[in-house]
C-alpha positions in Angstrom: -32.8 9.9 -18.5 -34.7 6.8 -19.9 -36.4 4.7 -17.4 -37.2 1.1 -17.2 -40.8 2.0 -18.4 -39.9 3.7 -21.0 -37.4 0.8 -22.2 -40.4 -1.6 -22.0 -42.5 0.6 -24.5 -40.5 1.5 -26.9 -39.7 -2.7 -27.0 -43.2 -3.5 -26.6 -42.8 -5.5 -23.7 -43.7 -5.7 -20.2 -41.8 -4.6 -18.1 -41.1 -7.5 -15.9 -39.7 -9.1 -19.6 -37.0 -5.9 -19.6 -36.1 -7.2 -16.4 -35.7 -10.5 -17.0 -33.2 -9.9 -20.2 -31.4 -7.6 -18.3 -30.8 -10.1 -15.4 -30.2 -12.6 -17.9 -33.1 -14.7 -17.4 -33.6 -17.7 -19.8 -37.4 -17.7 -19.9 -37.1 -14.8 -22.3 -37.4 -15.7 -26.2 -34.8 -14.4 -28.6 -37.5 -12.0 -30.4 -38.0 -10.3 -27.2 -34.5 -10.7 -26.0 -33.1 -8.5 -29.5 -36.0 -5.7 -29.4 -34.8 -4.7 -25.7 -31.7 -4.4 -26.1 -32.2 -2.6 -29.4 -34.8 -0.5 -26.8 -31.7 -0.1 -24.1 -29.2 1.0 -27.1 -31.5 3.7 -28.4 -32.5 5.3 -25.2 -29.1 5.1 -23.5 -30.8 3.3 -20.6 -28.5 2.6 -17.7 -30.1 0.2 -15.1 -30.0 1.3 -11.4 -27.1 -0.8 -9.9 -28.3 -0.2 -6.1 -31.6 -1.4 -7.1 -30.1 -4.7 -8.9 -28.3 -5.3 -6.0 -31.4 -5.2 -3.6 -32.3 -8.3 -5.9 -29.0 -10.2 -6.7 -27.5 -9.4 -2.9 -24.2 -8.2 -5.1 -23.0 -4.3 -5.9 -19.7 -5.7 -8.0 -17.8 -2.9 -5.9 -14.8 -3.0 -3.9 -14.0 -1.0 -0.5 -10.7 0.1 -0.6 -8.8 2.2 2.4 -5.7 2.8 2.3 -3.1 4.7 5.0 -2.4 8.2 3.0 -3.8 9.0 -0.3 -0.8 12.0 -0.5 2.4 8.9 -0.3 3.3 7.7 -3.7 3.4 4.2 -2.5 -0.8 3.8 -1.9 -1.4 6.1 -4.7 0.7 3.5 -7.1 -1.3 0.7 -5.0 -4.7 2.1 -5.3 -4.2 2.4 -9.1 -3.4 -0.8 -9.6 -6.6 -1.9 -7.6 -8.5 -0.5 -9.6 -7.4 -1.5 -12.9 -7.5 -5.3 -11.5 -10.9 -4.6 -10.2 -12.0 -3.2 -13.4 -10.6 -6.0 -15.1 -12.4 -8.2 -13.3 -16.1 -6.6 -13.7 -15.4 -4.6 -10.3 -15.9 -0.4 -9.4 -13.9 0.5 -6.4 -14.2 3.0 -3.7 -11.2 4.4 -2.6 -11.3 5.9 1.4 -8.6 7.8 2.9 -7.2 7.5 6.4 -4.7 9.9 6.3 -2.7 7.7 9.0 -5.8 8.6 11.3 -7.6 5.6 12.8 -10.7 7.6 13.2 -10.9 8.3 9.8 -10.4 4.5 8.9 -13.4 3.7 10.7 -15.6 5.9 9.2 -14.6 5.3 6.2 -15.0 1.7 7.2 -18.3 1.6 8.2 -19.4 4.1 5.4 -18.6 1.1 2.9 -20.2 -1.3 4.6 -23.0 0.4 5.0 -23.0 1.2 1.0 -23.3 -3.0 0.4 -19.9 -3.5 -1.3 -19.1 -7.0 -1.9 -15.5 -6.8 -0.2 -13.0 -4.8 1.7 -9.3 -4.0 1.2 -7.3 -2.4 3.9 -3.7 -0.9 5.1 -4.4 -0.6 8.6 -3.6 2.6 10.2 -3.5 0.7 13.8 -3.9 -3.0 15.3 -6.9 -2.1 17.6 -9.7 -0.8 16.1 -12.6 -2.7 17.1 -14.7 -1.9 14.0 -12.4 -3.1 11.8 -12.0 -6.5 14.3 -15.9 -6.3 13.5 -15.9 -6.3 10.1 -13.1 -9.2 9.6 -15.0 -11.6 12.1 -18.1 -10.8 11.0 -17.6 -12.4 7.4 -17.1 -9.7 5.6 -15.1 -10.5 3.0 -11.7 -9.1 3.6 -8.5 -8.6 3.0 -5.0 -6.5 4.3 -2.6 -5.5 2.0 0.5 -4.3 2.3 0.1 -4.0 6.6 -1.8 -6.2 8.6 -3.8 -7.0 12.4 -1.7 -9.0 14.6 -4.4 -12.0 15.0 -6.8 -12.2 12.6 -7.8 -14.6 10.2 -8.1 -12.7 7.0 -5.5 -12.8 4.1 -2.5 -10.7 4.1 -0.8 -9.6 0.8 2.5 -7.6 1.8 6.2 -7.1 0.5 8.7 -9.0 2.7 11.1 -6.1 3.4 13.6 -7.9 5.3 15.9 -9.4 2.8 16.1 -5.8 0.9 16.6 -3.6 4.8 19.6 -6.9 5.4 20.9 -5.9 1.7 21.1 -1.9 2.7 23.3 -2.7 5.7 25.8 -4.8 3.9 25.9 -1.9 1.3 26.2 0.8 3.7 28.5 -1.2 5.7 30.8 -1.5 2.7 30.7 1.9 2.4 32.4 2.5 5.2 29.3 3.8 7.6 29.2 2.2 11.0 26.9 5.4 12.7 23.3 4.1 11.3 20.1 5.4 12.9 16.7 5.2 11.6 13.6 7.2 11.2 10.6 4.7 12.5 7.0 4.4 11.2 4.5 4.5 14.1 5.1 1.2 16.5 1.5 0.2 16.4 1.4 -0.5 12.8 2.7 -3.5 11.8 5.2 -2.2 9.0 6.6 0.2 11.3 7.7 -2.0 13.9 8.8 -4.6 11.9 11.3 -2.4 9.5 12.6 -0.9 13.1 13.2 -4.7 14.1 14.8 -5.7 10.5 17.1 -2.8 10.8 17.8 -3.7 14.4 18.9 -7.5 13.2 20.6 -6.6 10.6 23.3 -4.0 12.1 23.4 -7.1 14.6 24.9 -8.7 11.8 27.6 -6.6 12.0 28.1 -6.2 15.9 26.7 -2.6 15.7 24.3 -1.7 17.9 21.4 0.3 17.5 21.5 3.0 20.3 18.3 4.6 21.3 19.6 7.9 20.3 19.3 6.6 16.9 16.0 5.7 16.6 13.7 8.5 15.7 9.8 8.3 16.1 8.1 9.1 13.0 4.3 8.6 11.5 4.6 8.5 8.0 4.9 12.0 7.0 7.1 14.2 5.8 6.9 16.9 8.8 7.8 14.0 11.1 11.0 13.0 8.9 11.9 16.8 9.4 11.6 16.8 13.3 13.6 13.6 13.9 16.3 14.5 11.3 16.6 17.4 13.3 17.2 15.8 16.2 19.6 13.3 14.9 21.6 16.2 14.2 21.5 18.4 17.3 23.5 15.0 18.8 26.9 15.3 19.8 27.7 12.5 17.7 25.3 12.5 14.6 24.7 9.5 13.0 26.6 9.3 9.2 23.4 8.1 8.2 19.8 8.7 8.4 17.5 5.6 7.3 13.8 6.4 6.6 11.5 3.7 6.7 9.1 5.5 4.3 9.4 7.6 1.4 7.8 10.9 2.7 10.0 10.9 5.9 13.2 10.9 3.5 11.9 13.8 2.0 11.2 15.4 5.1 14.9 14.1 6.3 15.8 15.7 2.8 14.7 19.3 3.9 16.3 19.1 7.2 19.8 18.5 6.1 19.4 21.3 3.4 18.0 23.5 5.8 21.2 23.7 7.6 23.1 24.0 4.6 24.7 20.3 5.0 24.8 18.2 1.9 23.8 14.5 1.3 26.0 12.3 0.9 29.3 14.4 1.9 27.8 15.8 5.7 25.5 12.9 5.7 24.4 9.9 4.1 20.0 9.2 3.5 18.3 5.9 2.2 15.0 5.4 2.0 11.7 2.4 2.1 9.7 2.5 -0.3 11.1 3.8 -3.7 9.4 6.4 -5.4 9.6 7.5 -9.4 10.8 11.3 -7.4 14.1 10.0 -5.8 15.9 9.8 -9.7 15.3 13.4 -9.8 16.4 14.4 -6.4 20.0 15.9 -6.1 21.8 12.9 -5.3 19.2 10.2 -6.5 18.0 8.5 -3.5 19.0 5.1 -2.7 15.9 3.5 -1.9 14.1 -0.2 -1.2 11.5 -0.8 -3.7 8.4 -2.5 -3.1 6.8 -4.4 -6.1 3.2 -2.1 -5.7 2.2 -3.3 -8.9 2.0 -7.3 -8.2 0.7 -6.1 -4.4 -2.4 -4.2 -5.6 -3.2 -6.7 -8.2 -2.8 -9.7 -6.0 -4.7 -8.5 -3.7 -7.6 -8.0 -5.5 -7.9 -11.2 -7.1 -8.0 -12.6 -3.0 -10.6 -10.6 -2.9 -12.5 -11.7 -5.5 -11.8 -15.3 -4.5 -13.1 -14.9 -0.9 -15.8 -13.2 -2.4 -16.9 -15.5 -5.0 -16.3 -18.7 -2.0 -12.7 -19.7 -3.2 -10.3 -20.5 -0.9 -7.5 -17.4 -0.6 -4.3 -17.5 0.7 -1.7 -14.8 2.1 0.8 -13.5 -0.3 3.8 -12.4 0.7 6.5 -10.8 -2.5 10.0 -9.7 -1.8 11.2 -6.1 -2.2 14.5 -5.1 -3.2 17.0 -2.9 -2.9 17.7 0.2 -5.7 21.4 1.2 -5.3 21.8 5.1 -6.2 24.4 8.0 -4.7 22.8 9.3 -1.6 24.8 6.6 1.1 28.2 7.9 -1.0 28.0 5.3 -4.1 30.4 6.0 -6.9 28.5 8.0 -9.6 28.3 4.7 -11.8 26.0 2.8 -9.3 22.5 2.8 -10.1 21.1 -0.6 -9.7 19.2 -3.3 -7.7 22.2 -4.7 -5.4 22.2 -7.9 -3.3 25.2 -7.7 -1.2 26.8 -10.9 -0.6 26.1 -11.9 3.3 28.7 -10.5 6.2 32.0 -12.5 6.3 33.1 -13.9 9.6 35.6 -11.1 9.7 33.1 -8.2 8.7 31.0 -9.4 11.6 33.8 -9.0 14.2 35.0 -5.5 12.6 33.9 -2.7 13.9 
């Protein structure tokens, strides 16, 4: 591999000049200027980026830790990430939590350590005090798609409210009044707030939302499994099983075939967080969608503005409902539905 030196001599240059045309420098002349990069071209020199970012204080990468490399969702997210970042001039590196808070923090302070410019996050928790650290430290930072209750760094998210409020009139329509739902884990933010959403919405309807029905999950697929289970060793099951992530409705999924019960006819299953899999299951899955795309992008251009001293503001997106035949839809739905809100009547009906 060509060194610096050996750029410098076959240019016949110094080679404090090969480092001034390589950072740019306007001191150089054009005669010099053309013979090394003509030198760098023919020797397939690559300069050392950790070195050039002792000097300019700048690494152009991107930390990015997100909650579970396996879910669709933040594999869909980190993509998009990167191909901003990359459009921007920016490398990322991508840690994985794996819904552990341990692992968050290390990989946390394994980034910073490395000098990246700026960090993204999905918290796996509210509490970590590295991570509390980092954001008050002036790191340049920001959450996307969950958050810290707290602290002042942006937040780009899907509001999932509107889309969990559009389920409920559809299931309600449907004819289900037995609703329970599979829970992320309380002490992240998207957790407890899709539990809370769900809870307002069946309110809506004067249903209530009996503990019974509200199953403990953490974001994985074994979890969605056990609390199915449970919803169905009840005396009164519910009709259906909301998961408030994508790999607990497959995990809900397994348990219902496992007993030999079918969705919809036994019981009904929808789903946050659409995935490309759920138009291939047997029914499709009804699902909200999140628009991962615009979040990943968004996100990084924050970033880049905190990190380049622009001002940067929270983003919130909405996500929407995707209507398919797991909650007992006629075969002909498959589409984004926005229920109309509950009439008078509806709300009083039990």
């Amino acid at each position: 591999m060509a060194s610096i030196k050996d750029v410098a001599a076959a240019a016949g240059v110094s080679v404090a000049t090969v480092s001034r045309v390589l950072n740019d420098h306007p001191s150089v002349s054009p005669d010099a200027r053309t013979r090394v990069m003509a030198a760098v071209d023919a020797l397939g020199y690559r300069p050392n980026a950790v070195a050039r970012s002792l000097r300019t204080d700048q690494t152009r990468t991107l930390g990015l830790v997100i909650s579970d490399v396996l879910n669709p969702y933040f594999t869909e997210l980190a993509r998009s990430v990167e191909e901003e970042a990359r459009a921007l001039g920016y490398s990322v590196i991508i840690g994985n939590a794996d819904e552990r808070p341990d692992l968050q923090d290390h990989h946390v302070r394994t980034l910073l350590d490395r000098r990246i410019d700026g960090l993204l996050v999905s918290p796996t928790d509210g509490g970590s005090p590295l991570m509390l650290d980092a954001a008050r430290s002036g790191t340049p930072m920001v959450f996307v798609d969950r958050w810290i209750q707290g602290v002042d760094v942006p937040v780009v998210r899907s509001d999932g409210r509107g889309a969990i409020r559009d389920l409920v009139a559809h299931l309600y329509r449907l004819g289900h009044r037995r609703l329970a739902i599979i829970a992320g884990p309380a002490a992240t933010t998207t957790g407890s707030e899709r539990v809370a959403a769900f809870r307002d919405a069946l309110a809506s309807y004067a249903i209530e939302l009996p503990d019974a029905y509200i199953g403990q999950g953490d974001f994985q697929a074994d979890s969605g499994r056990r609390v199915t289970d449970g919803f169905l060793d009840l005396p009164e099951p519910p009709e259906v099983v909301f998961a408030a992530d994508n790999l607990m409705a497959l995990g809900a999924l397994d348990s219902v075939r496992a007993r030999g019960l079918r969705v919809p006819e036994d019981i009904a299953l929808a789903a946050f967080d659409d995935i490309p899999w759920f138009v291939h299951t047997d029914p499709p899955v009804t699902a909200i969608a999140q628009p991962t795309k615009e979040l990943g992008r968004a996100a990084v251009r924050a970033l880049v503005d905190r990190i380049e001293g622009r001002a940067a503001d929270s983003l919130t997106l909405p996500a929407h409902l995707v209507v398919r035949h797991s909650c007992g839809e006629p075969r002909t739905a498959n589409k984004t539905h926005k229920p109309e809100p509950p009439t008078s009547t509806e709300r009083s009906t039990r």
